[in-house]
Every structure is written in structure tokens, then in C-alpha cells.
C-alpha positions in Angstrom: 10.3 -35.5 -6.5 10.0 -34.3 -10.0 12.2 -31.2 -11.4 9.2 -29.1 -12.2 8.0 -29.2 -8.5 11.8 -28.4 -6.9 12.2 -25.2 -8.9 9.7 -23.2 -7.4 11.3 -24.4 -3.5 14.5 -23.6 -5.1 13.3 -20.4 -6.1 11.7 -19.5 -2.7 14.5 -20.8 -1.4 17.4 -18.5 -3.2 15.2 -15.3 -2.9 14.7 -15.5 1.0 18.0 -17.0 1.8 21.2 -16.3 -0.8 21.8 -12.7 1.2 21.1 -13.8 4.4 24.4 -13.3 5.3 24.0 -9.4 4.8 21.1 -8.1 7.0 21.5 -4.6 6.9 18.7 -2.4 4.7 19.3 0.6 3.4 17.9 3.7 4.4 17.1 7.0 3.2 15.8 9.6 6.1 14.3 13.0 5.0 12.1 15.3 5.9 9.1 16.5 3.4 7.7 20.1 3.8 3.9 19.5 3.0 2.0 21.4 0.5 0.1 24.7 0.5 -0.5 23.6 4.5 -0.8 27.6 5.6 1.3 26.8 8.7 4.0 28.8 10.0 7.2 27.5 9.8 10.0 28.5 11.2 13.9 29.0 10.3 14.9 26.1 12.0 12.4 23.9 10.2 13.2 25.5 6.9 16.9 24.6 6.9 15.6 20.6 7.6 13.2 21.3 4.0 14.2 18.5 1.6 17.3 17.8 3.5 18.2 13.9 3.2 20.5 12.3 5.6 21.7 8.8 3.8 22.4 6.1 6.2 23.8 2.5 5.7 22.5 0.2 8.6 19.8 -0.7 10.6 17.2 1.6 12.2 16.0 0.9 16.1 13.3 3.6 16.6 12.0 6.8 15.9 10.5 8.2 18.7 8.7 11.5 19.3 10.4 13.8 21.5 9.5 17.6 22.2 8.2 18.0 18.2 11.5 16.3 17.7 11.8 12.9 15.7 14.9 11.2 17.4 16.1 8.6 14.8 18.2 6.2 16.4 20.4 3.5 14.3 23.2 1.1 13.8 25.7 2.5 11.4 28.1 0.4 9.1 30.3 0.0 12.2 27.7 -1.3 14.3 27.8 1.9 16.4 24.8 3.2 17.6 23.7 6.5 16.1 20.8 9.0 16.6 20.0 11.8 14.3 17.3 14.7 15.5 14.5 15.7 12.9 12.4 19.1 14.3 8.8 18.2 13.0 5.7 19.9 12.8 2.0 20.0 11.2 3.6 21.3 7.9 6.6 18.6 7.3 6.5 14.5 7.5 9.6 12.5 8.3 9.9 9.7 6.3 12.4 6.7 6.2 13.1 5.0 3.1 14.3 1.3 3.1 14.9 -1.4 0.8 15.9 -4.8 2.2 17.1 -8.5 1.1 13.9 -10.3 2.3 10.0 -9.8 3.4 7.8 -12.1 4.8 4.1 -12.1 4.7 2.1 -14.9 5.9 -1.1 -15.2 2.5 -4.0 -17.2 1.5 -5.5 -17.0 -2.2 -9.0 -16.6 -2.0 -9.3 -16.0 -5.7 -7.7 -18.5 -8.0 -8.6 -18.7 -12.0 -7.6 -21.6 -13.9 -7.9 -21.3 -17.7 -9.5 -23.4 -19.8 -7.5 -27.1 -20.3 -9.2 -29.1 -23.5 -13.1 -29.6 -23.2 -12.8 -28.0 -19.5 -14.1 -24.1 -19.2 -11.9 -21.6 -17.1 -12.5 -22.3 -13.5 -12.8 -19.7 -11.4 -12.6 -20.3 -7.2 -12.9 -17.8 -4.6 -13.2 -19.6 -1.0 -9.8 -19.8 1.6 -8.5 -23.5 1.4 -4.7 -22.4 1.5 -2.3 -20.6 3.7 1.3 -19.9 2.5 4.7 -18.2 3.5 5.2 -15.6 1.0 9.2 -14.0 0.5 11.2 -11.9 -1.5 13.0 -8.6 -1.2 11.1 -5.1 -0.4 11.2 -1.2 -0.7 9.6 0.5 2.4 8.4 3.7 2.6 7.7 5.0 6.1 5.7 8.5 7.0 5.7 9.7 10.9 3.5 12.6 11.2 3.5 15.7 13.7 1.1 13.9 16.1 3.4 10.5 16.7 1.2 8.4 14.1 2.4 6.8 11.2 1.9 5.2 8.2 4.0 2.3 6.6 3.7 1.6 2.7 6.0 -2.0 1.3 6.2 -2.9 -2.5 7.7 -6.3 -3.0 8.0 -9.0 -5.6 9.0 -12.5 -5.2 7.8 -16.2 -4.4 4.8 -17.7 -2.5 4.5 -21.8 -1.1 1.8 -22.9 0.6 -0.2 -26.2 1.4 -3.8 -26.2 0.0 -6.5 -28.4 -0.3 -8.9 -29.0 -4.3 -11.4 -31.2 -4.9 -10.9 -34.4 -6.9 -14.4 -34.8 -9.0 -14.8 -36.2 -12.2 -15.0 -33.5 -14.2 -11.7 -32.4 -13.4 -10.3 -35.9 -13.5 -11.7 -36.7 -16.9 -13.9 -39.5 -15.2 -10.7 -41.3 -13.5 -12.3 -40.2 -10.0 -15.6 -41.3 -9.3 -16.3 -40.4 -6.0 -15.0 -36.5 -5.1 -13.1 -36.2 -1.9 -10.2 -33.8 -1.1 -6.7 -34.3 -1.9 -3.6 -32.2 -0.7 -2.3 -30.0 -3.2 1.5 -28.0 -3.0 0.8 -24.4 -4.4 3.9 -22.1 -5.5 3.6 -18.7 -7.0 5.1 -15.7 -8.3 3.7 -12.5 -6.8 3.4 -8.7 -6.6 2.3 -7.5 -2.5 1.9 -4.4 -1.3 1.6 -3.5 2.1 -0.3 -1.3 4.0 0.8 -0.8 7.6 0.4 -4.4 8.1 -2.0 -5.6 5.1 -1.0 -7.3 2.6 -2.2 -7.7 -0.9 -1.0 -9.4 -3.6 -1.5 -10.0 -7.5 -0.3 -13.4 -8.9 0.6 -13.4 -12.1 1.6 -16.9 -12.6 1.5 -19.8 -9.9 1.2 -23.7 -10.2 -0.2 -27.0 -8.4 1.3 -29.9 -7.6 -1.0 -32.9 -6.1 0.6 -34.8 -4.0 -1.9 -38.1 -3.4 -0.8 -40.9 -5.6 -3.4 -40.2 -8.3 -2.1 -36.9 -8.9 -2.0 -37.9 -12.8 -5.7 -37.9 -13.0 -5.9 -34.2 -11.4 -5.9 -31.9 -15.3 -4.4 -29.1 -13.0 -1.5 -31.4 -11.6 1.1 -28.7 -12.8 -0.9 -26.4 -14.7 -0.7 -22.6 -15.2 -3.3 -20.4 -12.7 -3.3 -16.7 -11.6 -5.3 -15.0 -8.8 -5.4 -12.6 -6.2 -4.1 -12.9 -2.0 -4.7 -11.5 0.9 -2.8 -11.7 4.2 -1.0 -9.7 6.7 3.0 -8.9 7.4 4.4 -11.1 9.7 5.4 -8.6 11.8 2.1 -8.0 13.1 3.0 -11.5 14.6 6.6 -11.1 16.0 8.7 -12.0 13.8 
């Protein structure tokens, strides 16, 4: 296996996996009096104004109780915690989090290859790929007065997936005669942002790797492209 295909595994690789042995995010917990909301609030509810309550560990759940949000948590010594938030139409709770690794699971539906020699920029927007994307996250989470929330994740790092191109002529330099699809390794750099559990993502730099013995005759074997994904957190599927 050539160098210049390991380094992006090896990249993938050291982003989702050299902390692995420290699992714990850290989190931020405060509570955020809205603006110019006209609501009473009350003394209680005042004191909690732009009060932040650091915490090094894991959160469990935040549940809804009596316009109470009860945080509940593991702290540094594994001890389960709960702090109490009083919440109403005027104030959101939100948790703050930042964390080794994030998986997404992403397809590139738009993918623009610049121009290579006598061949014009390419430009392909259909869904032949599906990747595992990775790298570490900050998460901002909002729960309202009504027990909804909103989640909102910023994360940069690396992106492998299968995929399937077209061998034609044009793109072979006449080497293939008759087109037929060949299997292609994609790897990527990108920028996701999450939306509850939505996912999209800018690529600012990703390359191909053919994988069929003619991979030589491919003039994007290895070459520089950049696009846009789409995809979902893998959360949304349970893990």
C-alpha cells in the first residue's frame, strides 16, 4: 500500500483514537436570562442569572422536574452528582461540552475536481459514497422552559469512506475504452456542524485512491478535490 494512501488512515486513525483512553468531556452548565422577554422573574431565578457551575465529567441527563432542570453527572471521582437549575420562559439552561471524538456517519453529494491538463473542472453531485467521519467536538446544548431542546456541534477532523467513479476515457486519457465502475477509497479533511442530529460538512481538501489494478490510468488516482457532505450524528443510531 503506497505512503500517500496510509496517511490519511493514519490520520483518521490518531484523531479518533490517541485520547481514547480519556473519555470524559468537559462541561460548562449555566443558565442564560433571555432578552427583553417581559416575563416576571423572580428572586430565586435572579440569583441563578449568568451563574456557571464548571464541572469536569460526564453528564447522564437533564430532566425536567417541577420548572426545575435536575442535571445529574459523574464527577472526576466517578461519583454521581446532580445540580438543580429553577427554569422558566425567561432563562435557557445550557450545557457546554467539548470532547476527544465525534462521529458522524456522511456521503458527499457534491464533489469538484479542478481542472488536471487538457481536462475542465469536473463538477459531480449524485450519492455514490458513504463514510465514517471523526474528530474532536464543541457542543453547545439549549433546554428550554417547555422540556425541548436544541443541540448545536462544531467539529473539525477526518472523513474515509468507500465510493464508487466512473472509468471512461476521457478521464483515463483513452487507456479505458469501455466505461464501467471501479472502487475508489475517499479520505478528507472536513468542517461539520451539527444541528440536533444533522450534519453538514465543508471539505476543504480530500483525495481518491483507486483501488482496481488500473488505477494508474484513473487522472484523479490521488488528486486534490473539495465538496460539500451531508449526513446525520451517529447518535441518532445508537451509538
Amino acid at each position: 500500500m503506497k505512503l500517500n494512501l496510509l496517511l490519511p488512515i493514519v490520520l483518521l486513525s490518531s484523531i479518533c483514537f490517541s485520547q481514547s483512553n480519556n473519555l470524559s468531556e468537559e462541561v460548562t452548565i449555566s443558565l442564560h436570562k433571555k432578552k427583553d422577554t417581559g416575563i416576571f422573574i423572580s428572586e430565586e431565578q435572579k440569583s441563578f442569572d449568568h451563574t456557571r457551575s464548571e464541572v469536569n465529567g460526564v453528564v447522564i441527563s437533564v430532566t425536567l422536574i417541577e420548572n426545575e432542570y435536575h442535571v445529574k453527572y459523574f464527577d472526576t471521582d466517578g461519583k454521581i452528582q446532580t445540580k438543580k437549575y429553577p427554569i422558566s420562559p425567561a432563562f435557557v439552561l445550557k450545557t457546554n461540552k467539548t470532547g476527544n471524538f465525534s462521529f458522524s456517519v456522511l456521503t458527499v453529494p457534491f464533489k469538484i475536481r479542478p481542472a488536471l491538463g487538457n481536462t475542465d473542472q469536473y463538477v459531480r453531485a449524485d450519492i455514490k459514497n458513504l463514510g465514517l467521519y471523526c474528530g474532536p467536538y464543541s457542543k453547545t446544548t439549549n433546554y428550554f422552559f417547555d422540556g425541548t431542546s436544541s443541540i448545536h456541534k462544531w467539529s473539525f477532523g477526518a472523513l474515509i469512506a468507500p465510493s464508487v467513479e466512473e472509468f471512461n476515457s476521457k478521464n483515463t486519457e483513452g487507456k479505458v475504452t469501455d466505461a464501467s465502475n471501479r472502487l475508489v477509497l475517499s479520505t478528507s479533511a472536513a468542517v461539520t456542524y451539527t444541528y440536533n442530529a444533522i450534519t453538514v460538512a465543508i471539505i476543504p481538501v480530500g483525495f481518491d485512491f483507486a483501488l482496481s489494478k488500473d488505477n494508474q490510468d484513473w487522472i484523479y488516482n490521488s488528486k486534490y478535490w473539495w465538496g460539500f457532505g451531508l449526513g446525520i450524528d451517529s447518535k441518532l443510531l445508537g451509538f
